[in-house]
BASE-474246 format. One record per residue: residue number from 1; residue in three letters; chain; x, y, z of N, C-alpha, C in turn. Coordinates in steps of 0.1 Angstrom, whole numbers. Layout:
<pts>
PT|NUM|ALA|A|X|Y|Z|X|Y|Z|X|Y|Z
...
</pts>
This chain:
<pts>
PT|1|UNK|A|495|689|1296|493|679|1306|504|680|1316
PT|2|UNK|A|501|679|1329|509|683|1336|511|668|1346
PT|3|UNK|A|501|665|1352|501|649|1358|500|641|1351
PT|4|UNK|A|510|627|1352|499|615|1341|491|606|1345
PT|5|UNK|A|481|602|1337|469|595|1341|475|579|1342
PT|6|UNK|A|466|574|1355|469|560|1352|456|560|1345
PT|7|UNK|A|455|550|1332|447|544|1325|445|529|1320
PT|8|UNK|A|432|525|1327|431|510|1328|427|509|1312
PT|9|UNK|A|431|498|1307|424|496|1294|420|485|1296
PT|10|UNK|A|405|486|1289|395|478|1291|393|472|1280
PT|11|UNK|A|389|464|1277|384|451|1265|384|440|1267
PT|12|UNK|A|379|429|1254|380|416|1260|390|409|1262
PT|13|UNK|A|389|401|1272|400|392|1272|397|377|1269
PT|14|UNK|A|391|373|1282|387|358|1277|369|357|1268
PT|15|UNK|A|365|366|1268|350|364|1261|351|361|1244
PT|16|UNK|A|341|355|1241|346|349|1232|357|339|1226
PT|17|UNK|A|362|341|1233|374|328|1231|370|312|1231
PT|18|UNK|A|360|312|1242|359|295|1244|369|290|1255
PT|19|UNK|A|376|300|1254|386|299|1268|401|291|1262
PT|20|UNK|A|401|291|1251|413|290|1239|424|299|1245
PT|21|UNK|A|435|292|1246|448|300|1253|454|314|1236
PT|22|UNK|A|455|303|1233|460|309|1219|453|327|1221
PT|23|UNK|A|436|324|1213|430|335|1214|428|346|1227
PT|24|UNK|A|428|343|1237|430|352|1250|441|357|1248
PT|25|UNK|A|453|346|1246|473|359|1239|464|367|1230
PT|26|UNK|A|456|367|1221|457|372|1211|448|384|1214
PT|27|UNK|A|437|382|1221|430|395|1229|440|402|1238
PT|28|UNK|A|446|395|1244|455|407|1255|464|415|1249
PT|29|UNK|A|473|408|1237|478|414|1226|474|426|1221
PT|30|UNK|A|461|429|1218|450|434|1215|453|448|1222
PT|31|UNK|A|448|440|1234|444|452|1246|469|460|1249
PT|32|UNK|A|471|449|1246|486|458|1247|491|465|1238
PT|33|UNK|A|483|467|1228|486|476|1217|487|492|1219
PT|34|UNK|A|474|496|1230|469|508|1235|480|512|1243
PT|35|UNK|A|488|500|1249|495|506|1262|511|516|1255
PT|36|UNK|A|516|515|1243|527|521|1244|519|540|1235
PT|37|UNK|A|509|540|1230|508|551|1223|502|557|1239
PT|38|UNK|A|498|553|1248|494|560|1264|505|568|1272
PT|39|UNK|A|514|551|1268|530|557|1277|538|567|1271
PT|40|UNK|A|533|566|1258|542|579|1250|538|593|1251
PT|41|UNK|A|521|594|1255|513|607|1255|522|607|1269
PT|42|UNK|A|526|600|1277|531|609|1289|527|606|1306
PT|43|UNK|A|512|593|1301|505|583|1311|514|569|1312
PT|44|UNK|A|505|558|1320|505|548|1326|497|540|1326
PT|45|UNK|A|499|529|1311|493|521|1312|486|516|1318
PT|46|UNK|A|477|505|1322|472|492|1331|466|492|1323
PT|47|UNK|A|468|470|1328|457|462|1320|454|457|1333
PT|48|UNK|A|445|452|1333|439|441|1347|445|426|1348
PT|49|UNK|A|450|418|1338|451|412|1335|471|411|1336
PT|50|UNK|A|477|422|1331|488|422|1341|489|420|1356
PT|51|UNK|A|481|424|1362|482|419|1378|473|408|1383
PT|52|UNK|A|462|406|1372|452|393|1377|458|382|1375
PT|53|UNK|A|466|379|1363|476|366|1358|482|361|1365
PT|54|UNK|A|491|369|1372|504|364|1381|495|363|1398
PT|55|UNK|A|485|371|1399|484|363|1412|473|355|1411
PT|56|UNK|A|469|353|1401|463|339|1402|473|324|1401
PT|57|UNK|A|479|329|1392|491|319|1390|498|314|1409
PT|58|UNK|A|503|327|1419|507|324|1427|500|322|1438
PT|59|UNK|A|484|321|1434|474|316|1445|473|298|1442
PT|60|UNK|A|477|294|1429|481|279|1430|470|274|1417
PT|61|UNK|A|462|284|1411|452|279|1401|459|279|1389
PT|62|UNK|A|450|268|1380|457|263|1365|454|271|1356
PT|63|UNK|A|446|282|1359|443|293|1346|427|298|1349
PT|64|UNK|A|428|304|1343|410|314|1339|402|304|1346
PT|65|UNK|A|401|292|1340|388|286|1342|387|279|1358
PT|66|UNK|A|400|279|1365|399|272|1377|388|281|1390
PT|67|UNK|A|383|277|1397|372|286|1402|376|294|1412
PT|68|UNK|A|391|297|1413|395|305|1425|395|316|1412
PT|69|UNK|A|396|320|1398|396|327|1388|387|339|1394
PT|70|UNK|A|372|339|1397|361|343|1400|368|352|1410
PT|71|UNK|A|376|344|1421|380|356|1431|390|368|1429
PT|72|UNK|A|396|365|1417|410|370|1411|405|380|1400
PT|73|UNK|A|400|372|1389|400|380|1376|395|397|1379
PT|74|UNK|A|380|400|1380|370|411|1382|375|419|1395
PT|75|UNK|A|373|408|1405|379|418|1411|395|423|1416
PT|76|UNK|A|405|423|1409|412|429|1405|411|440|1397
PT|77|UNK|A|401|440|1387|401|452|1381|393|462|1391
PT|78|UNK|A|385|454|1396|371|463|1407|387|474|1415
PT|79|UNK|A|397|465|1419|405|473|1428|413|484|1423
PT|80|UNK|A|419|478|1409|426|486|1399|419|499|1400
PT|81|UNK|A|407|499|1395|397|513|1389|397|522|1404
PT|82|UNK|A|402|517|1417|402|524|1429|416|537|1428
PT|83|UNK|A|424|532|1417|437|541|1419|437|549|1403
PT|84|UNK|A|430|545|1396|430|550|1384|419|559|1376
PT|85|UNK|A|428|568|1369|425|580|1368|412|584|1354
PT|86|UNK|A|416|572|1348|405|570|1334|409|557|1327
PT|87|UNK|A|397|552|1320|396|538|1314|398|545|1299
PT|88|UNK|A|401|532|1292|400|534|1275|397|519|1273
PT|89|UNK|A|380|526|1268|376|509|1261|376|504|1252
PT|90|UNK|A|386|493|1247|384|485|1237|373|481|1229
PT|91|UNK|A|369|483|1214|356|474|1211|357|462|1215
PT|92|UNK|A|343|457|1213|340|440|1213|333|436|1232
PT|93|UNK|A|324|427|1227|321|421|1241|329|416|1253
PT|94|UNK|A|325|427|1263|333|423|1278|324|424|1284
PT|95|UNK|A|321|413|1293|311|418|1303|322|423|1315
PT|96|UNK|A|335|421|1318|343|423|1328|348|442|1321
PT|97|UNK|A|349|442|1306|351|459|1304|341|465|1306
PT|98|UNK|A|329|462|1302|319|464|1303|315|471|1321
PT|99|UNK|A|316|461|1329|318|466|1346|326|473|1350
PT|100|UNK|A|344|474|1338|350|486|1345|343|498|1337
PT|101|UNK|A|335|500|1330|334|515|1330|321|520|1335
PT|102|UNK|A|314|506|1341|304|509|1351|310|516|1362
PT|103|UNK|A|318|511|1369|326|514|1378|331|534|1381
PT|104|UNK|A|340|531|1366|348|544|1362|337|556|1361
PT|105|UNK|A|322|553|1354|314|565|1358|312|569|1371
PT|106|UNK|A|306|551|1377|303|560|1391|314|565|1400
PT|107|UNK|A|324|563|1398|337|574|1403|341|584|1394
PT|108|UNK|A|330|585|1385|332|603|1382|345|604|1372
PT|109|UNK|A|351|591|1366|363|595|1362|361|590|1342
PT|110|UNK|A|369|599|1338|367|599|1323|371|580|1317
PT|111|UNK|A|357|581|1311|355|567|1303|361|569|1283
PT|112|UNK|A|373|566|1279|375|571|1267|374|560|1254
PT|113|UNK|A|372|557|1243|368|550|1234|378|552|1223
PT|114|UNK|A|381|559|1224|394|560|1216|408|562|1217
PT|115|UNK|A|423|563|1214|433|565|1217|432|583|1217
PT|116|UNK|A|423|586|1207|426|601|1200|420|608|1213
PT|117|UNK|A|412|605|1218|404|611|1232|409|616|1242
PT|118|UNK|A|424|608|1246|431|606|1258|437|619|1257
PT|119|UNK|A|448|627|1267|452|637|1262|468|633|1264
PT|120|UNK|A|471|641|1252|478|635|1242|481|627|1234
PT|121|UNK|A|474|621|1232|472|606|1222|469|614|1207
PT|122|UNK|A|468|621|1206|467|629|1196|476|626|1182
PT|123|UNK|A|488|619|1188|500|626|1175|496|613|1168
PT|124|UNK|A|502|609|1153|497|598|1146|503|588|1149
PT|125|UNK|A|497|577|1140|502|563|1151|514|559|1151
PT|126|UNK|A|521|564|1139|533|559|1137|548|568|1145
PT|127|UNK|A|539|578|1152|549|584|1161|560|582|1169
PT|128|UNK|A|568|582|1170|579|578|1185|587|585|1192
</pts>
């Protein structure tokens, strides 16, 4: 590998939750688990949800469910997937992961489902 990929990682975040704070930490958690075996192959993480959070926060809404959310959450990722190089989707229901790899096909760019796919992600997990 010679360039590194930015890689959005896709999965759920708020679905299924009920909209429970607790369980959304506990999905993004989730979804942050991918990000250091990425940065170690030699890429660049993204979550959507690192850059959706804070500016929704500094648009003045109380969280996910306030309705300015709608303008923030999706499409942020819609804009993310504009600079990035390949997704890696998390299992479980997203309809918001779900639309980034809608996205990531029709721009032609690698949709991956596992860590082992990515290049270099290869070495075992317990690597450092």
């Amino acid at each position: 590998m010679t360039t590194p990929l930015l890689i959005l990682i896709a999965g759920p975040y708020r679905s299924g939750t009920g909209d429970d704070p607790d369980l959304m930490a506990a999905n993004l958690a989730r979804l942050e688990e991918a990000a250091w075996p990425i940065f170690r192959a030699g890429h660049v993480p993204m979550i959507g949800e690192w850059v959706a959070l804070p500016v929704l926060r500094s648009a003045g809404a109380t969280g996910v469910t306030d309705p300015l959310a709608e303008q923030v959450m999706y499409p942020t990722a819609q804009r993310l997937l504009q600079h990035c190089d390949a997704v890696l989707r998390l299992p479980g229901e997203s309809t918001g992961a779900d639309q980034d790899v809608t996205i990531a096909r029709e721009r032609g760019i690698p949709v991956y489902t596992a860590l082992e796919e990515i290049p270099g992600c290869g070495a075992p997990a317990g690597a450092r």
